[in-house]
TORPA-4810 file (N, C-alpha, C, O; in nm, 3 decimals):
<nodes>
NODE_1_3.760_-0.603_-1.803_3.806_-0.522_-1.691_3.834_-0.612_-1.572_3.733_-0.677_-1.544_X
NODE_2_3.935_-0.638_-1.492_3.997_-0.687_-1.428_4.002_-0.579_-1.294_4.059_-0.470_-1.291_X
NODE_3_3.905_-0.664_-1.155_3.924_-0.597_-1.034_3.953_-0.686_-0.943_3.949_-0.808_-0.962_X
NODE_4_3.999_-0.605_-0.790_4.054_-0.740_-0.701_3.963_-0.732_-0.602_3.897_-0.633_-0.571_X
NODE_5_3.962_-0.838_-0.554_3.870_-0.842_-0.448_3.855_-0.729_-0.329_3.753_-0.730_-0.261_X
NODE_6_3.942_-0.649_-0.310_4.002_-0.559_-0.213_3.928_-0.444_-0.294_3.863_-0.367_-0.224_X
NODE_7_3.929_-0.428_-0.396_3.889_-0.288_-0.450_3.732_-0.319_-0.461_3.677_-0.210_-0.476_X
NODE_8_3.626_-0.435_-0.460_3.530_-0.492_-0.459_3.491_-0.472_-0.331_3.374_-0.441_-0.308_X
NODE_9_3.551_-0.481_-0.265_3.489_-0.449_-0.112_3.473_-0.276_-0.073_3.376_-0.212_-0.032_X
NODE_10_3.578_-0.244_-0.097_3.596_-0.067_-0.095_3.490_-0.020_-0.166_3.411_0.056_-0.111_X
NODE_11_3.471_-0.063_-0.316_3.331_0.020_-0.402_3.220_-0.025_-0.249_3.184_0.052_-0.159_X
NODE_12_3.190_-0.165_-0.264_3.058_-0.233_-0.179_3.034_-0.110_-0.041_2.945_-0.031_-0.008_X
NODE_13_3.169_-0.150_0.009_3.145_-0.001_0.143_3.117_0.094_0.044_3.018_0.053_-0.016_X
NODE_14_3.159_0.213_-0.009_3.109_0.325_-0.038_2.951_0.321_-0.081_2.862_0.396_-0.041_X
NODE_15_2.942_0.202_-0.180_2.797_0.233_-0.241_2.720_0.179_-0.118_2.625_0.256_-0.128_X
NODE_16_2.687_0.096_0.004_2.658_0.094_0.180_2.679_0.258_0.221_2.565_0.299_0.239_X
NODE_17_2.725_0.312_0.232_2.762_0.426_0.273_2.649_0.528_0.221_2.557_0.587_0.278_X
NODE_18_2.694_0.525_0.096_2.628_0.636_0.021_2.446_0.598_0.047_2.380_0.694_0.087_X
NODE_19_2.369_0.459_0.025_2.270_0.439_0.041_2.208_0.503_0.175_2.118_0.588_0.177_X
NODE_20_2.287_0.434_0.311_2.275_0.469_0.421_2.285_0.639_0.453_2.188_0.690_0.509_X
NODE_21_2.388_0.714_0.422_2.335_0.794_0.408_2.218_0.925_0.350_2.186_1.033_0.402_X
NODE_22_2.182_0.870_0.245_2.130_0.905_0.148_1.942_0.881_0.224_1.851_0.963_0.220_X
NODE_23_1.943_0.766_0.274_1.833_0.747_0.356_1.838_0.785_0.454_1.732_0.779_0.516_X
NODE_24_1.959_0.848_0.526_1.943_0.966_0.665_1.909_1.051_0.619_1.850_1.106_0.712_X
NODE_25_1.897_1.122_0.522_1.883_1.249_0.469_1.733_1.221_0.451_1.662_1.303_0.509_X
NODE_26_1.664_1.116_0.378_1.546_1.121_0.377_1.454_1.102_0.505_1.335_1.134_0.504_X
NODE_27_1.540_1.027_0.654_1.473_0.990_0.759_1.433_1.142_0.796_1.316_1.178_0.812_X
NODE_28_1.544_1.227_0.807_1.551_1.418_0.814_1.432_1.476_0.749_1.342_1.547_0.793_X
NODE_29_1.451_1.434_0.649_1.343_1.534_0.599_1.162_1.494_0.595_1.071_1.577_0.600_X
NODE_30_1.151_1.362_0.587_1.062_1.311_0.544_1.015_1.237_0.707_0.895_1.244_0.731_X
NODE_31_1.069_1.196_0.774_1.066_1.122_0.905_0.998_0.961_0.855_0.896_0.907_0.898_X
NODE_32_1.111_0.906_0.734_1.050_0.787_0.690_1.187_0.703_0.673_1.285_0.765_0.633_X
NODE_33_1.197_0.577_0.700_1.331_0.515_0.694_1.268_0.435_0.551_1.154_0.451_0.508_X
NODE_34_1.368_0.349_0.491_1.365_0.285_0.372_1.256_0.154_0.399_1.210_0.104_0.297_X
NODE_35_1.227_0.113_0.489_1.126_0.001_0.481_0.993_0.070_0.468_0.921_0.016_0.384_X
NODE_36_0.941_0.172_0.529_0.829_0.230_0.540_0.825_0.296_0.367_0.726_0.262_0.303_X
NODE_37_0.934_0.394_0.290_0.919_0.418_0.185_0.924_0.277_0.065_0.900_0.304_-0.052_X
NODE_38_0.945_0.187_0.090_0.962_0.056_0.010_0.727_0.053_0.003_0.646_0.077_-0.086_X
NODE_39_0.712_0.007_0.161_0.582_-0.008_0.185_0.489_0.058_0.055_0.424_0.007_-0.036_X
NODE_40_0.521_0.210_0.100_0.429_0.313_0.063_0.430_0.307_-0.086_0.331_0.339_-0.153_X
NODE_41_0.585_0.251_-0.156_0.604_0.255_-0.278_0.486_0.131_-0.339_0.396_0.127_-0.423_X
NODE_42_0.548_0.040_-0.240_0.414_-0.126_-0.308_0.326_-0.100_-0.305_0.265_-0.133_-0.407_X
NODE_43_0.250_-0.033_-0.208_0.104_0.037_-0.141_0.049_0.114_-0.275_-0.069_0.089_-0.302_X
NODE_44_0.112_0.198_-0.358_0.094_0.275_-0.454_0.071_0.207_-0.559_-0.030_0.237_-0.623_X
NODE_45_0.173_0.078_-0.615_0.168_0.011_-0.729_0.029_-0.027_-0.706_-0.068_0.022_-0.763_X
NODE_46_0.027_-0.116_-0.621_-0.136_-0.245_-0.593_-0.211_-0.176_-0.505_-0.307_-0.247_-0.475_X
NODE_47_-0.217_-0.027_-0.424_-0.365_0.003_-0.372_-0.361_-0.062_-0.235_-0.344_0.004_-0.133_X
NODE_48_-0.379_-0.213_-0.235_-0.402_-0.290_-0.122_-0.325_-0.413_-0.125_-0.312_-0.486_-0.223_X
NODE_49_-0.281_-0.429_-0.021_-0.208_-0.567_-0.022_-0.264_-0.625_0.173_-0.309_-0.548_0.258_X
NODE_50_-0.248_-0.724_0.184_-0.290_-0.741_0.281_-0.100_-0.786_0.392_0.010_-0.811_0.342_X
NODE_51_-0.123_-0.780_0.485_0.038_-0.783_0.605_0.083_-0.866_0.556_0.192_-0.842_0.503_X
NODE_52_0.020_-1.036_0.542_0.113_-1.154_0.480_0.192_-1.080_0.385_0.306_-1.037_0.406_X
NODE_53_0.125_-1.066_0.278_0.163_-1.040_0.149_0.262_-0.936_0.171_0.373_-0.952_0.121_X
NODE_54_0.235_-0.818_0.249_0.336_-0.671_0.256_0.493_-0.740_0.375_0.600_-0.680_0.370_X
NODE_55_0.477_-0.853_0.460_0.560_-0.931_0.509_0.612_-0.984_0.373_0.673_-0.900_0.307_X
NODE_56_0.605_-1.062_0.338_0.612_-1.167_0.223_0.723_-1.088_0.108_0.817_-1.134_0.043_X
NODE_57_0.662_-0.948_0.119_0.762_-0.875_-0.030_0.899_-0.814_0.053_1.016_-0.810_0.014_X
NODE_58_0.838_-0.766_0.186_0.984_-0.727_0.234_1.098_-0.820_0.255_1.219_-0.809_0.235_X
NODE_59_1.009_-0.932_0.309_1.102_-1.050_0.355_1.151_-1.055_0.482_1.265_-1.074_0.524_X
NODE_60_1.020_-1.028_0.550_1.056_-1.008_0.695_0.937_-1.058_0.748_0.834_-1.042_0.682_X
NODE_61_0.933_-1.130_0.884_0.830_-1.174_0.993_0.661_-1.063_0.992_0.633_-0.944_0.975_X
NODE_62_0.607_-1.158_1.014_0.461_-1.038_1.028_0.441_-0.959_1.117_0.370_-0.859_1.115_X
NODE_63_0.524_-1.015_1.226_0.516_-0.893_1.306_0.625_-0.736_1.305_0.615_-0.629_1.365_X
NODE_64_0.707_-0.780_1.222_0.808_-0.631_1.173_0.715_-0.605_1.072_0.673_-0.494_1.102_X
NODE_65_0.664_-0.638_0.980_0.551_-0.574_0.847_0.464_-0.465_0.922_0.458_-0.345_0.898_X
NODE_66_0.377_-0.560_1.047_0.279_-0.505_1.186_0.307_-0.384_1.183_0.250_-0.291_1.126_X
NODE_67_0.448_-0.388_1.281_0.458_-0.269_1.346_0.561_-0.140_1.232_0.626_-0.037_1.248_X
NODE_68_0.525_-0.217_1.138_0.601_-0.059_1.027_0.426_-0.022_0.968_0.412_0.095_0.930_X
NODE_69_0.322_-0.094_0.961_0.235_-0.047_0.909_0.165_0.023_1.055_0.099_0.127_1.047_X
NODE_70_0.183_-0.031_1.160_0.130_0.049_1.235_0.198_0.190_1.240_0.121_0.286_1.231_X
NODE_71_0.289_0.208_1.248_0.378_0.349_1.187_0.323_0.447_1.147_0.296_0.559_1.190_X
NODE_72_0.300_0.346_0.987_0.201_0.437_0.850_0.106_0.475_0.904_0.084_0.596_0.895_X
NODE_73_0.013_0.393_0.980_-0.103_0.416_0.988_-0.096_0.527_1.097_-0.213_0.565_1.096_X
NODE_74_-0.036_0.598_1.184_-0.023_0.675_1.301_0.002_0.832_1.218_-0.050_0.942_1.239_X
NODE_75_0.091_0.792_1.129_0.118_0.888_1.055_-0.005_0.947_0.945_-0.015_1.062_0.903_X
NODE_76_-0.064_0.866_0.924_-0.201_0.879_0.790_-0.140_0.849_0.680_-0.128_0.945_0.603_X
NODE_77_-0.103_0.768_0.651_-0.033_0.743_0.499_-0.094_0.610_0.484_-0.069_0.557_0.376_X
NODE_78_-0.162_0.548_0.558_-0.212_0.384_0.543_-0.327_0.380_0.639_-0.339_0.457_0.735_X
NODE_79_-0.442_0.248_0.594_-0.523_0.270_0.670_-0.546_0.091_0.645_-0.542_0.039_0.533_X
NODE_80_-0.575_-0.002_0.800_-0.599_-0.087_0.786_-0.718_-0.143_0.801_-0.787_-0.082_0.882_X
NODE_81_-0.773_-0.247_0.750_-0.905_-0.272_0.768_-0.934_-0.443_0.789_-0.862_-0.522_0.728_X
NODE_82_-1.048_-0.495_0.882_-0.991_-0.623_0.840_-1.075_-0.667_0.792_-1.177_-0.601_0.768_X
NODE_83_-1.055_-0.870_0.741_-1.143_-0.894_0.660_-1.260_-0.922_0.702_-1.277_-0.965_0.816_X
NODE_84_-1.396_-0.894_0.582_-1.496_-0.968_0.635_-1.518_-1.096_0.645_-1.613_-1.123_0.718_X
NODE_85_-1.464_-1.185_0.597_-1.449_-1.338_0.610_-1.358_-1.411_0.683_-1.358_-1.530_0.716_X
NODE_86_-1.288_-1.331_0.700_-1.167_-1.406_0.845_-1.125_-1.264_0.863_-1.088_-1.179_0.781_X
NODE_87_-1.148_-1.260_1.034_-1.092_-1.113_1.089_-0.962_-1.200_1.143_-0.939_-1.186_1.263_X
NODE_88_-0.900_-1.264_1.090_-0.721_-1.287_1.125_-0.640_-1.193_1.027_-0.525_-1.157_1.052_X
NODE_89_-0.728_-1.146_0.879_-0.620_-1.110_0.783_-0.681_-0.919_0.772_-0.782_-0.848_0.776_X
NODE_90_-0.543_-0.916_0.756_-0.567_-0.727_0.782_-0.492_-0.658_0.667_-0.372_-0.635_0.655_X
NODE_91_-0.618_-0.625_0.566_-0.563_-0.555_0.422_-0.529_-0.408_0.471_-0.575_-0.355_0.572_X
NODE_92_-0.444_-0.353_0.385_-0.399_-0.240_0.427_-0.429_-0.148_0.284_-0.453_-0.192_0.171_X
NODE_93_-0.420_-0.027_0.321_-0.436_0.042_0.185_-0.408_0.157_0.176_-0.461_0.229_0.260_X
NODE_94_-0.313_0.226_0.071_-0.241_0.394_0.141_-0.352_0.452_0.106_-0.450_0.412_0.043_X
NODE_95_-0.327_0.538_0.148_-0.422_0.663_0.176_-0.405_0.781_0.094_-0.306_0.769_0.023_X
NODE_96_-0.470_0.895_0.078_-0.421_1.027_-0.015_-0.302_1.096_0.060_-0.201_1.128_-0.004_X
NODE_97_-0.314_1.119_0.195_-0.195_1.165_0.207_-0.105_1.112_0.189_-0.009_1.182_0.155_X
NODE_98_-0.073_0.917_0.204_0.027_0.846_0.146_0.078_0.864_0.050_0.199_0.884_0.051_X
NODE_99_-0.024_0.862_-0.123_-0.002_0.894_-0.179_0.104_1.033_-0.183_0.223_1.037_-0.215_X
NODE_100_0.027_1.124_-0.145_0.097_1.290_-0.163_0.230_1.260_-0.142_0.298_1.288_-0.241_X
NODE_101_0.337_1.179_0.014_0.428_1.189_0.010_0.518_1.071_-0.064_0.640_1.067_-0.057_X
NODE_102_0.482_1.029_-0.097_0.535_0.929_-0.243_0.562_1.005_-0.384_0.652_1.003_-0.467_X
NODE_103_0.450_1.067_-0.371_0.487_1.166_-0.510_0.593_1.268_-0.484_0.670_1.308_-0.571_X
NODE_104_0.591_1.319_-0.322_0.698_1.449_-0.290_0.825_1.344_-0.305_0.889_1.355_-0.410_X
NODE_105_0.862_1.256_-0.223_0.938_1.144_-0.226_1.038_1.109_-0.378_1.159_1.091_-0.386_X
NODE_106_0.922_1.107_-0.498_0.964_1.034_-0.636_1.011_1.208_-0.633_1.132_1.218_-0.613_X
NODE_107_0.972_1.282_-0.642_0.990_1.440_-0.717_1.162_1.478_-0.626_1.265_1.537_-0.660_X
NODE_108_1.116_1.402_-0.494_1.266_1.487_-0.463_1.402_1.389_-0.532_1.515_1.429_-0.559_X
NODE_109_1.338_1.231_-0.548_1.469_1.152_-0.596_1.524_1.204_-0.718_1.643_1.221_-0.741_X
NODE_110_1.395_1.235_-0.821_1.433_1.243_-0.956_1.485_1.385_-0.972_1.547_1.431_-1.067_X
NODE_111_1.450_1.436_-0.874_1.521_1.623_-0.906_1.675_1.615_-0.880_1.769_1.636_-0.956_X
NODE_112_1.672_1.587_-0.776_1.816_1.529_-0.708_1.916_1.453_-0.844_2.014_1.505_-0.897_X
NODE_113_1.858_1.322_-0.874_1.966_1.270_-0.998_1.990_1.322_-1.081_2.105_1.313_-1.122_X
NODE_114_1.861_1.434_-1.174_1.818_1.506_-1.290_1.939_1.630_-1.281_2.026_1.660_-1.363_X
NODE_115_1.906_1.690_-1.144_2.051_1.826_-1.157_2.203_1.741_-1.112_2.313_1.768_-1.160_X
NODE_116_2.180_1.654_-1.028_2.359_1.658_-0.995_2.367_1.529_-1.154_2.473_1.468_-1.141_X
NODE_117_2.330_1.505_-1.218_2.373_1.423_-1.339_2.392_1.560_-1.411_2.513_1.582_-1.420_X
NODE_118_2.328_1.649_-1.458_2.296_1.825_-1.529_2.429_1.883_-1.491_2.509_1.933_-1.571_X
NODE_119_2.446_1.872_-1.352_2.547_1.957_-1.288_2.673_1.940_-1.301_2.760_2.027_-1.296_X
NODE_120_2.688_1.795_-1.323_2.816_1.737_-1.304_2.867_1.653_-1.462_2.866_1.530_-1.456_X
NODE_121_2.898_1.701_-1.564_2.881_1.689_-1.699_3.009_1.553_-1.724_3.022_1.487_-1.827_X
NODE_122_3.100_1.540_-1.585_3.155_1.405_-1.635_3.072_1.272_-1.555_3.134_1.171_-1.521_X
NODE_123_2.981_1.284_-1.541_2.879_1.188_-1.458_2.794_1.142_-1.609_2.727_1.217_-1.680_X
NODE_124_2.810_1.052_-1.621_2.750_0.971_-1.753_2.577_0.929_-1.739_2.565_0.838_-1.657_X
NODE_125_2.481_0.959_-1.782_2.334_0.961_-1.753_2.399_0.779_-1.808_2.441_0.698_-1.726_X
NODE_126_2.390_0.748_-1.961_2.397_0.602_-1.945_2.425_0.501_-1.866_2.361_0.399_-1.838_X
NODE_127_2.565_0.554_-1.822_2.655_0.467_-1.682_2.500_0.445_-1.584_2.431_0.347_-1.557_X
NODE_128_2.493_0.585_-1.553_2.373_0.583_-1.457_2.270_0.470_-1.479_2.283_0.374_-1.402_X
NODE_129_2.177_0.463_-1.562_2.095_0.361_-1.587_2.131_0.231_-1.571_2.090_0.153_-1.484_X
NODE_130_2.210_0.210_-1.658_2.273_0.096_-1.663_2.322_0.016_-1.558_2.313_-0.107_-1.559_X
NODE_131_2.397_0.108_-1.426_2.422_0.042_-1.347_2.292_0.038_-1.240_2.289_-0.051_-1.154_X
NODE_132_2.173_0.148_-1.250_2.123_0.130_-1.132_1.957_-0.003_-1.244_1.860_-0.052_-1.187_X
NODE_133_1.984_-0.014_-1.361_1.877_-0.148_-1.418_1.989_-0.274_-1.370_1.929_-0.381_-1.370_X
NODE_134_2.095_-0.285_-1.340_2.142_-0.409_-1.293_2.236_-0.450_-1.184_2.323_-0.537_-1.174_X
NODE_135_2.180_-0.345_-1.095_2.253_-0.355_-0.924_2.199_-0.503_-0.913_2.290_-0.585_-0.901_X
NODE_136_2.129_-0.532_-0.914_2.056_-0.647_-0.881_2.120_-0.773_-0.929_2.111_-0.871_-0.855_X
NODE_137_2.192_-0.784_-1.053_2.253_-0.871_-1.116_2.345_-0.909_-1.060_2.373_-1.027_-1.035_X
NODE_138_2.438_-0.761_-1.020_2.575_-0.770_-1.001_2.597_-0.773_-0.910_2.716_-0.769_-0.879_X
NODE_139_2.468_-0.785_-0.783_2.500_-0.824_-0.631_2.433_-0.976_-0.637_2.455_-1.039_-0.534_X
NODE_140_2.376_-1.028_-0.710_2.285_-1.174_-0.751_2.184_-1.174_-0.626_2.193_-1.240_-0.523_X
NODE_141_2.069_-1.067_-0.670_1.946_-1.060_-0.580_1.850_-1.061_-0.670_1.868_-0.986_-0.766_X
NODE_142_1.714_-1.150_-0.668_1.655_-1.199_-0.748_1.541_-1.178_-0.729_1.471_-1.260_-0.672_X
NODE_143_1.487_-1.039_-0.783_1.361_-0.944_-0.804_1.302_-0.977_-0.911_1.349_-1.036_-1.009_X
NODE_144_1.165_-0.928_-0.887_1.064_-0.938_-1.025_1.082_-0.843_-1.097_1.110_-0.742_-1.033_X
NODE_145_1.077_-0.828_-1.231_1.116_-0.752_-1.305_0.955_-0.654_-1.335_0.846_-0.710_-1.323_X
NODE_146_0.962_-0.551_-1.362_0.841_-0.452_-1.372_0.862_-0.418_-1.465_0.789_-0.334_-1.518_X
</nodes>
């Protein structure tokens, strides 16, 4: 399949578009932007991670990690604590209500793909997978694989 650079940029804007919006809709409903739901998502896998480390995965300064966990924590979705052996390092750890809206969060993504893929019968479930197991490839961004 043969594309031009011009039509490569047009998809790139739409699928920018569509993300960005797609995360206004969740800032609306949820009052959470995509770094704070990224957080809450890591927070869930590992329990606890400490700011380096929750800096470190976003890929951003400790003090933007700081002040998105201070966020969480205002909200009750995270709770920080520091260490007993060096009070410089401050583990963080979600909380049950964190949890709760992670699960509302996963329930509203997967309902959402589950009917408009259901709904929309020339929308290919494979295509689907396929392209969203190797966005990553095909923009060359270099994640750990889970």
């Amino acid at each position: 399949m043969h594309i031009n650079k011009e039509a490569i940029n047009k998809l790139l804007l739409h699928f920018l578009k569509t993300i960005y919006q797609y995360e206004r809709k969740e800032i609306a409903e949820f009052s959470l932007g995509f770094p704070e739901v990224y957080i809450l998502q890591y927070l869930k896998q590992y329990r606890s991670k400490n700011i380096g480390e929750i800096s470190s995965e976003l890929q951003v300064e400790h003090f933007a990690a700081s002040r998105l966990i201070t966020r969480l924590e205002k909200k009750g979705y995270v709770v920080k604590s520091q260490d007993d052996t060096d009070r410089r390092v401050s583990s963080v750890r979600i909380t049950p209500a964190g949890l709760r809206i992670v699960k509302a969060l996963e329930e509203k993504h997967s309902r959402t793909i589950l009917n408009n893929l259901e709904n929309n019968p020339d929308l290919d479930m494979g295509l689907f997978i396929e392209a969203a197991k190797n966005i990553h490839r095909i923009l060359d961004i270099n994640i750990e694989e889970e």
